[in-house]
PAKOL-513154 format. One line per 2 residues: their letters; for each residue x, y, z of C-alpha. Coordinates in steps of 0.5 Angstrom, whole numbers, plus 500, padded with zeros to 3 digits. Each point is the difference from the previous one (the first is absolute). Example, Ala and Ser with C-alpha at 12.3 -4.5 7.8 and 13.67 -1.06 7.14 Angstrom:
AS = 525:491:516  502:507:498
END
This chain:
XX = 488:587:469  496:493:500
XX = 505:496:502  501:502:506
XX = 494:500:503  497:494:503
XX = 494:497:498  497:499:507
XX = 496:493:496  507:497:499
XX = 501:501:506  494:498:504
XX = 500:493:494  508:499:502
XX = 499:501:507  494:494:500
XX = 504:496:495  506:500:507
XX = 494:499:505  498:494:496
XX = 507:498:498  502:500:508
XX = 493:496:502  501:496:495
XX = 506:497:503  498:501:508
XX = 493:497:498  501:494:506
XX = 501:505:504  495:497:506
XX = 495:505:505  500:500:506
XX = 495:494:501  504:496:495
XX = 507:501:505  495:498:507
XX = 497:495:496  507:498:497
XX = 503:500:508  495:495:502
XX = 501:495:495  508:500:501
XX = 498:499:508  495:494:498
XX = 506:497:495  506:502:506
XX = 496:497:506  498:493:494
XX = 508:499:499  501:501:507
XX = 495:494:501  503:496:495
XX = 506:500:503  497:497:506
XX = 503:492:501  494:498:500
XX = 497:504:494  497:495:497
XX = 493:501:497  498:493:498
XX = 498:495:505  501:493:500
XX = 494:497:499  500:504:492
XX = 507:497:499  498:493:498
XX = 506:497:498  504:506:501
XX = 499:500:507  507:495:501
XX = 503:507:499  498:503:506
XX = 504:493:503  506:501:498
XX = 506:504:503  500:506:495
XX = 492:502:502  504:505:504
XX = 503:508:497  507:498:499
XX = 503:502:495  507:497:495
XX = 504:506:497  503:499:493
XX = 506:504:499  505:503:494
XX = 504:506:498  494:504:498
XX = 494:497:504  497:498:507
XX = 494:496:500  497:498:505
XX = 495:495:500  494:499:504
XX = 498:493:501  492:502:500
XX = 498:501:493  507:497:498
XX = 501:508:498  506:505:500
XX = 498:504:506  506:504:499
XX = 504:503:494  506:504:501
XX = 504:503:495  507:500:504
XX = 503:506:495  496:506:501
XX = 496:504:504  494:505:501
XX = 499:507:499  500:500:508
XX = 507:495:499  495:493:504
XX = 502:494:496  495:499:494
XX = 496:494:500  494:499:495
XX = 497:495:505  500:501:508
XX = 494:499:505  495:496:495
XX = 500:506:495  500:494:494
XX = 497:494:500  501:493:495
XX = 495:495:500  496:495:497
XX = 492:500:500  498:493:500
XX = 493:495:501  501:494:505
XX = 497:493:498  495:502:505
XX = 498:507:497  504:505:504
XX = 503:506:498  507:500:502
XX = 505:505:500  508:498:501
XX = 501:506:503  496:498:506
XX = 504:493:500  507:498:502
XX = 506:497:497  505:495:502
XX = 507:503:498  506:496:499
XX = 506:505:497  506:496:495
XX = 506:503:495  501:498:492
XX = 505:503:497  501:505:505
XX = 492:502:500  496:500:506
XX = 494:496:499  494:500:504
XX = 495:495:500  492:502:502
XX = 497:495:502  492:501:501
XX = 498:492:503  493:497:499
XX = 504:494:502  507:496:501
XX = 501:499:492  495:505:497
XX = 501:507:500  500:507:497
XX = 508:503:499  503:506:498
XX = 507:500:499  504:506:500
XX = 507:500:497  505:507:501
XX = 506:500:497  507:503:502
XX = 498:507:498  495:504:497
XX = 492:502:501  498:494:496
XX = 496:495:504  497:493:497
XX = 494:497:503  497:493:498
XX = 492:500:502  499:492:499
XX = 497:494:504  499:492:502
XX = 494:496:500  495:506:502
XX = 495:498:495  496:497:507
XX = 500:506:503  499:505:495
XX = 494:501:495  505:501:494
XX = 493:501:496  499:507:504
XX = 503:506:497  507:501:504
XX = 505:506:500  506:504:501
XX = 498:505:505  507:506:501
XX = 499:507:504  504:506:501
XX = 498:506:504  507:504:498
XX = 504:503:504  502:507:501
XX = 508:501:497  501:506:498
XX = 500:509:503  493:502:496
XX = 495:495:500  496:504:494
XX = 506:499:496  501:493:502
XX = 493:497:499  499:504:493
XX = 506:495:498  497:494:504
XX = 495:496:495  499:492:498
XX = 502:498:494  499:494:497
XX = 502:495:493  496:497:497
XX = 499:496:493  506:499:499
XX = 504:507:500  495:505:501
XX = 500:505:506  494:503:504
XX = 501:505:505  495:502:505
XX = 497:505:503  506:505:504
XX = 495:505:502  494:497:502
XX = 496:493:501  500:495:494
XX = 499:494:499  502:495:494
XX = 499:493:497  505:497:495
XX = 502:493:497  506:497:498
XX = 503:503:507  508:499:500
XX = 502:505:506  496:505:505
XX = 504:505:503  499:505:506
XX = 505:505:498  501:505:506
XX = 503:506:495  508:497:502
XX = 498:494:503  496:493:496
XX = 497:494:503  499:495:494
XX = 496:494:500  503:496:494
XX = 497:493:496  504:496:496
XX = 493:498:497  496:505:499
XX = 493:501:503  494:499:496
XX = 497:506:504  501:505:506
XX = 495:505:504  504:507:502
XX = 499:506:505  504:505:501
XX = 497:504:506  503:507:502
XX = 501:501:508  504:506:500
XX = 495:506:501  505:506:502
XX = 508:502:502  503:499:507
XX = 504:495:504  494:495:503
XX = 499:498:492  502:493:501
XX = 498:497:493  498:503:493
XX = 495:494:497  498:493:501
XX = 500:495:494  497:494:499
XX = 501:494:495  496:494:499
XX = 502:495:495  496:493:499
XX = 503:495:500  499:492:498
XX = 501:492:502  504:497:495
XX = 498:492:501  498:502:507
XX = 506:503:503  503:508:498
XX = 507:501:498  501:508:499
XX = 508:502:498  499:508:504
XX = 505:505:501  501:506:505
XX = 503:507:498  502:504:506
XX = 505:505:498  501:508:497
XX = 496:502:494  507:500:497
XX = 500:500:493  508:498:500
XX = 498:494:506  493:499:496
XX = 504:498:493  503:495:504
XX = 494:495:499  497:503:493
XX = 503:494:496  494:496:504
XX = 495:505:502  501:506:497
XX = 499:505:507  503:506:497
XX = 493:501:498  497:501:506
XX = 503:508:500  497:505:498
XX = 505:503:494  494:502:495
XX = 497:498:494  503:499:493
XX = 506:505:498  499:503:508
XX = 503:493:502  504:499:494
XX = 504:506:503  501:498:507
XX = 502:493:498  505:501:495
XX = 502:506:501  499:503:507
XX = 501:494:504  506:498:497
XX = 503:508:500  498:500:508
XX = 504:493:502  506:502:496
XX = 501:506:502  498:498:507
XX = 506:495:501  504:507:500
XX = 496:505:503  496:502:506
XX = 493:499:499  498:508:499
XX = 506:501:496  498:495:496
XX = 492:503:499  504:507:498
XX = 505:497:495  493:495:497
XX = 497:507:499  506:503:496
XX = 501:495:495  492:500:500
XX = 500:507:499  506:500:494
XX = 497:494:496  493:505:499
XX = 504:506:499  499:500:493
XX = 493:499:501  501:507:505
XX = 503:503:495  495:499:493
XX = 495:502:505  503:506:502
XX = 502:502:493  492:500:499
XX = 499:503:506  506:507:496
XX = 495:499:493  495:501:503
XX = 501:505:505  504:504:493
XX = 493:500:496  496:503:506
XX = 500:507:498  497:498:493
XX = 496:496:504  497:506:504
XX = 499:503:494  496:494:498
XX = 496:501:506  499:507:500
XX = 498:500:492  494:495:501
XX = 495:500:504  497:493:500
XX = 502:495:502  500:495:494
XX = 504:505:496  505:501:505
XX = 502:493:500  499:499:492
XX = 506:506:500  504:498:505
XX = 500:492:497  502:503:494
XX = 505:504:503  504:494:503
XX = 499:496:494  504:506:496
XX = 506:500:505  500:493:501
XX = 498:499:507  496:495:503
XX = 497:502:506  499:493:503
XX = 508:499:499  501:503:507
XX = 495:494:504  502:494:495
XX = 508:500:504  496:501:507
XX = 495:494:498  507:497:499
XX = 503:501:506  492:498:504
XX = 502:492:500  507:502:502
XX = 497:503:507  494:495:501
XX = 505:494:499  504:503:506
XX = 494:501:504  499:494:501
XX = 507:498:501  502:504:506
XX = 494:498:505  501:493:499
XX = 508:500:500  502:496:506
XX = 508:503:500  497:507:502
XX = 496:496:507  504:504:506
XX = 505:503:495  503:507:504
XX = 502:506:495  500:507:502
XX = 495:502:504  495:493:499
XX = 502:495:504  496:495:496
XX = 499:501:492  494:495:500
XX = 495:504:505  499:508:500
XX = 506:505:502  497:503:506
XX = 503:507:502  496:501:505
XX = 493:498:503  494:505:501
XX = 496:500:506  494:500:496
XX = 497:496:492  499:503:494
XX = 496:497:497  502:496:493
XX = 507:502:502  501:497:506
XX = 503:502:508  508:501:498
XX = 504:504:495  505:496:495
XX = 504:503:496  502:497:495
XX = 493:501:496  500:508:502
XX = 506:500:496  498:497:494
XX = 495:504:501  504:506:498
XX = 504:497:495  494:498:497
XX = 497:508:500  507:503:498
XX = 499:494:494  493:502:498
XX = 501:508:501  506:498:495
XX = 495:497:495  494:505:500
XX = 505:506:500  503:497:494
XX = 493:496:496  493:505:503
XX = 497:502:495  495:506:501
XX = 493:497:504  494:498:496
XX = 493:501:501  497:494:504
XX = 507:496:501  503:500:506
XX = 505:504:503  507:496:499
XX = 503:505:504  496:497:507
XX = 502:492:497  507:502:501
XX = 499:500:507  495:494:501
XX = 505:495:499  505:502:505
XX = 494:500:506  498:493:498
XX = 507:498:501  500:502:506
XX = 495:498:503  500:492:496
XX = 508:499:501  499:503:508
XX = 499:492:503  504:498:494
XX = 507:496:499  505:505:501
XX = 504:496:494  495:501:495
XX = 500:509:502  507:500:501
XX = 501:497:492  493:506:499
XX = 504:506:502  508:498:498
XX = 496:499:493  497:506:498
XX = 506:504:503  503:496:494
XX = 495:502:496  501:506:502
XX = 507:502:499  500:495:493
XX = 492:506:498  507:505:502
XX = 505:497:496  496:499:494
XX = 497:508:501  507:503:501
XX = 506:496:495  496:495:496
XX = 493:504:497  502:506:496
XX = 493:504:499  501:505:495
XX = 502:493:495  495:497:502
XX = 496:506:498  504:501:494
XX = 497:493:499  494:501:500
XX = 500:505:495  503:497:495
XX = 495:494:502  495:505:498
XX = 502:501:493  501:493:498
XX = 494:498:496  496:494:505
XX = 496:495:498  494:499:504
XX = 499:492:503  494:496:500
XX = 500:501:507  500:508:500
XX = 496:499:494  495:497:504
XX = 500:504:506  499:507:496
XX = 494:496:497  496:498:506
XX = 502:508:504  497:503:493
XX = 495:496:500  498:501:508
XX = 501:508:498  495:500:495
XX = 495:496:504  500:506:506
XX = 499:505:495  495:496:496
XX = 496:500:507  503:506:503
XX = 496:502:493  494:497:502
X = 500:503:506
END
């Protein structure tokens, strides 16, 4: 019969929808050229650092300081360092730039269990750009501050004083409370309209090159982007996969998010506008990766009666949504999470988020991604079970429906008849697609819940000993391509349960293959394969929550099948359907209308011919 056959130009036009699928996710995926020159440039970007590091790094000399040159008087223009220190945070601050030369989160550790610091051997920078009163162009980055450390209400406070003179100077004030991943920084000056040319433009200038935290660099690098508020409440979202470049105004935050780490920069007053690039350094997988992308953001700032005064904020810490609502009532930092848009996001915040804390607090963690399946699983059962029913309709009708189909030869007529043929048992053949429409926001809402949930970093269950990176089985000696060099397992297994799922369904809904439609029997077996191949390098919660739901699916598909659904009432159903008198609705009368229409078209041509 025809529906067993397959139709080779499906086959070949699946096969070329996958390979586009497949390289349209691996499309960063460099040559050999790019690699080699990727390697020179890091050498050149290691051997720049190790320069910098240098005590007498300094690139400026003094003949170009003007005023600035009683800097390189003082005690402090050598590479000491104040260390600001609280429950959470290491700050180290160096005294050339004024900068954090070093940021340490003290309660966590990397994939390889090294301490994880955001900043470490001058992979940021902070610094303003300004003109000296004789036109030089000066970076504070290249200048040194004079430190001096006191206490306020139990805050540590660090006074950065850049010296043009005894009484005038540039001051950065560092204030760190007693415990979170909140740092306050004061950008401000005395008397400096003498040494600097407030008429030129002066601006922020803060760069990361962030750092490699977690086991799959591809993985990590996919959830690493800027993102930025602006104009009040509006959030744009940098490029993840390649080089961007952006400008916005009304710029209230800028965040390097490193998929379950953040560092914000945070204004109090809004900048008027700010240039952003994101630039994607992360070419392959491997341990000599060291970082994934470099940021940079400049912000413009102004003199405000000749002398400045910007009230800043840090952020260093876990991209936690329950750490991060902390600072919502002021800055609104949950916004930099990736949780989708519209319903999708509705979802995550109000339902799955909470779900997953409350169930947390009893739980372990791969405990609790089975129990947010099976209270998912049963909330959608109903929608299962409409669908299902549609699915034992349509499947009782097929005999008729191959009468159908043997009777009549065209195309057109066949499709008139069988229509026609629904509407007399009262069956809507799109009745089994509307509840899986349904569930679609469900299953988006929950793909991007899990690869930006920090309870699941590092967090063991059975065989996966960190739920927010692939669960490897075992490594092979060689790459496949669009896979990878390793076998995890729980994608194989939601695969699986995902083809037992779609076998389950089309033995219940195929129809007879039409001329010139796709074979359906080949597209049950393309979305196992995709699964298999896009989830191999993903979080192992996200494939765990997969393959528990469609075995739940599956046993409720059983459940429906051999104690709720009886097919012979359902049957008897639709003959007594058949025999009630049905009114044909506008939309039916429409339709009917346009296939007449469009079969008298064809003979009329057909004729003419």
């Amino acid at each position: 019969m025809d529906e067993r056959k397959f139709d080779v130009k499906s086959i070949i036009g699946f096969a070329l929808i996958f390979v586009l699928l497949m390289w349209f996710m691996n499309n960063n995926k460099p040559s050999q050229e790019e690699l080699a020159k990727h390697k020179a440039q890091q050498e050149q970007q290691a051997n720049k650092t190790a320069a910098n590091t240098q005590n007498n790094a300094s690139t400026v000399q003094p003949t170009d300081l003007g005023n600035f040159a009683y800097s390189t008087t003082l005690p402090s223009a050598k590479n000491e360092v104040t260390v600001l220190e609280n429950k959470d945070l290491k700050l180290t601050i160096s005294n050339r730039g004024g900068q954090p030369k070093e940021v340490l989160l003290k309660e966590f550790k990397t994939y390889d269990a090294l301490p994880v610091y955001l900043v470490k051997d001058w992979n940021a920078t902070f610094s303003l750009n300004f003109t000296t009163a004789q036109d030089k162009k000066l970076n504070t980055k290249d200048l040194y501050f004079e430190p001096t450390l006191s206490e306020n209400n139990g805050s540590q406070v660090l006074s950065m004083k850049l010296k043009t003179s005894e009484n005038t100077y540039l001051e950065y004030v560092y204030t760190l409370p007693k415990e979170g991943y909140m740092l306050d920084l004061v950008v401000r000056s005395q008397g400096l309209a003498g040494a600097v040319n407030t008429s030129k433009p002066m601006s922020i200038d803060w760069k990361l090159q962030a750092r490699r935290m977690e086991k799959s660099v591809t993985y990590e690098n996919r959830y690493t982007q800027a993102a930025i508020q602006y104009e009040g409440d509006r959030i744009n979202r940098m490029s993840q996969a390649g080089n961007d470049e952006q400008k916005e105004e009304k710029v209230s935050w800028v965040a390097y998010k490193q998929h379950l780490f953040t560092s914000v920069l945070i204004s109090d007053n809004p900048f008027e506008k700010g240039d952003f690039v994101s630039h994607n350094i992360a070419m392959n997988e491997g341990k000599e990766v060291k970082y994934t992308k470099n940021f940079l953001t400049s912000l413009p700032i102004k003199a405000k009666s000749g002398e400045l005064s910007e009230s800043l904020h840090f952020y260093f810490g876990p991209s936690d949504y329950n750490v991060l609502k902390q600072y919502n009532d002021k800055y609104e930092l949950t916004e930099l999470i990736p949780l989708g848009w519209g319903i999708f996001g509705w979802l995550n915040k109000w339902l799955f988020i909470p779900l997953y804390n409350f169930l947390a607090d009893y739980f372990s963690v791969g405990l609790v991604i089975i129990l947010m399946t099976f209270i998912v699983r049963i909330l959608l059962s109903p929608i299962v079970y409409k669908s299902y029913v549609s699915q034992a309709k349509m499947k009782v009708l097929r005999p008729e429906i191959d009468e159908i189909n043997k009777k009549y030869d065209e195309p057109m007529k066949r499709q008139q008849e069988t229509m026609a043929l629904y509407s007399k048992a009262g069956v809507n053949p799109l009745s089994g697609c509307i509840p899986a429409l349904l569930q679609l926001p469900v299953f988006l809402a929950l793909f991007n819940f899990f690869p930006t949930e920090f309870g699941l970093r590092q967090k063991s269950f059975l065989w996966a000993h960190d739920l927010s990176s692939y669960d490897a089985i075992f490594e092979l000696p060689f790459s496949i391509p669009f896979y990878g060099s390793h076998v995890s397992l729980f994608p194989l297994l939601a695969s699986i349960a995902i083809l037992v799922y779609s076998l389950m369904t089309m033995a219940q809904t195929v129809q007879p293959q039409q001329p010139g439609m796709p074979n359906m029997k080949f597209l049950i077996y393309l979305s196992p394969i995709m699964m298999l191949f896009f989830f191999n390098n993903y979080a192992s919660g996200l494939s765990l929550y997969y393959f528990i739901s469609n075995l739940l699916t599956i046993g409720i598909m059983l459940a429906i099948k051999y104690w709720i659904i009886d097919e012979k009432k359902i049957h008897a159903q639709i003959q007594e359907n058949k025999k009630k008198p049905k009114k044909e609705s506008k939309f039916q009368a429409k339709m009917r209308e346009m296939m007449e229409q469009a079969e008298a078209q064809r003979k009329a041509q057909q004729n003419k011919r």
